[in-house]
N, C-alpha and C positions, 0 to 999 in steps of 0.2 A: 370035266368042264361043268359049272354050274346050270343051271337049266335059265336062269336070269339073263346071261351071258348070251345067248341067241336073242336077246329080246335087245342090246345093246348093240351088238358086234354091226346090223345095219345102219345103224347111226354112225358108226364110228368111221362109216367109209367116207374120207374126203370130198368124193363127190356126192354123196347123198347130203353132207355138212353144208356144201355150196348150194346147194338145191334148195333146199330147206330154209338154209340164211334166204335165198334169193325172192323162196315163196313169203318170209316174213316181213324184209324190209317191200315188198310189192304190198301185203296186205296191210301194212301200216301208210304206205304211202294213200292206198284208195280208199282208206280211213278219213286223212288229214286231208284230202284234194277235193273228197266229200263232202266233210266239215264246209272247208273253204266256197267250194260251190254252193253249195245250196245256203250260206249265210250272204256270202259277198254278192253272188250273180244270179243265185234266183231266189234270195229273200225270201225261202219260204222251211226254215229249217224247222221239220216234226222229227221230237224226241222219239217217236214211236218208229218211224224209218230207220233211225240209226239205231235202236234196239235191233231190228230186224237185220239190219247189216252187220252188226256185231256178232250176233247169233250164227248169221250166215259163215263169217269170219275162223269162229268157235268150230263150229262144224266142219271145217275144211279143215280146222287142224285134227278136230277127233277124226277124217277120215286118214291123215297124211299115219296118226299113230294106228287107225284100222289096219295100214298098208305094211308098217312095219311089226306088226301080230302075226298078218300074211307071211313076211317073209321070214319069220324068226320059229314059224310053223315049218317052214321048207329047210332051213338051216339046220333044225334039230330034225331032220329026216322024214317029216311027212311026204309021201307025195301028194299032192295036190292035185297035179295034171298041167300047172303052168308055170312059167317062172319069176322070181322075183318082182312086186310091184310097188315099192317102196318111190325108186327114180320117177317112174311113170306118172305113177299119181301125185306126187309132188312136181314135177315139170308142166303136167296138164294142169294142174290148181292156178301155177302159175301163168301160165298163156291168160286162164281164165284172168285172173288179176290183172294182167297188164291188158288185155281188151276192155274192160272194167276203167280203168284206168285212160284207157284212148277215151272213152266217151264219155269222160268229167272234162276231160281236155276239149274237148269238140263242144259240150256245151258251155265250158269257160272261154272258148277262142270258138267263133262263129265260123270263120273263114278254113277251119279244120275241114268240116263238114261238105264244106265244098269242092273238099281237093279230089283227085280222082282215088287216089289210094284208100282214104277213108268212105268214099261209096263203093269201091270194090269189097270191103272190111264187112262193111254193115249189109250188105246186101247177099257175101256170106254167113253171116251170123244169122239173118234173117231167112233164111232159106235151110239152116241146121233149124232153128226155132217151128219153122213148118212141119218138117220130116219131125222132128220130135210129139207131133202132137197127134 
């Protein structure tokens, strides 16, 4: 087997395919919902924001292909010490993205923000954001 062929074969798993589609059309959508909010609803759209978002965009995809290095490291026999992180890091990108995504929605629809599920949302996110620091 070619040594290339471990750097393919986790891609080629149907469910890392779904995963991967699901992280891309997410991060094109909080691309577009982006655009749209900060042009239509809060008129204040800086080119230098959506540089930074793009960049961020970029980076999540060089980490989703860091993740698949990971595991084409493990496929061709290294051991590591853990396993496979190709799924993971592409399903957690994505969570990332569709929270991303709630709160262009909540400040495009006012009335989001008030509902109880989205202060239960923000209130954990805000509380990872504190431990984090």
């Amino acid at each position: 087997m070619p040594p290339y062929h471990y750097f393919i074969q986790p891609v080629m798993n149907p469910q890392a395919q779904v995963a991967i589609m699901a992280l891309m059309v997410l991060a094109l959508m909080d691309v577009l919902f982006g655009v749209l909010n900060a042009w239509f609803f809060q008129h204040d759209f800086s080119s230098h924001e959506f540089r930074q978002g793009l960049i961020r965009k970029l980076s999540n995809f060089g980490v989703v292909i860091a993740a698949d290095v990971v595991d084409a490291m493990l496929l061709g026999g290294l051991d590591l010490g853990f396993q496979p992180v190709l799924m993971t890091v592409t399903v957690s990108l994505s969570l990332m993205e569709l929270v991303s995504l709630m709160e262009i929605f909540a400040e495009m629809h006012p009335e989001i923000s008030e509902s109880l599920w989205w202060q239960m949302l923000a209130h954990s996110k805000d509380s990872l954001n504190k431990e984090g620091e």
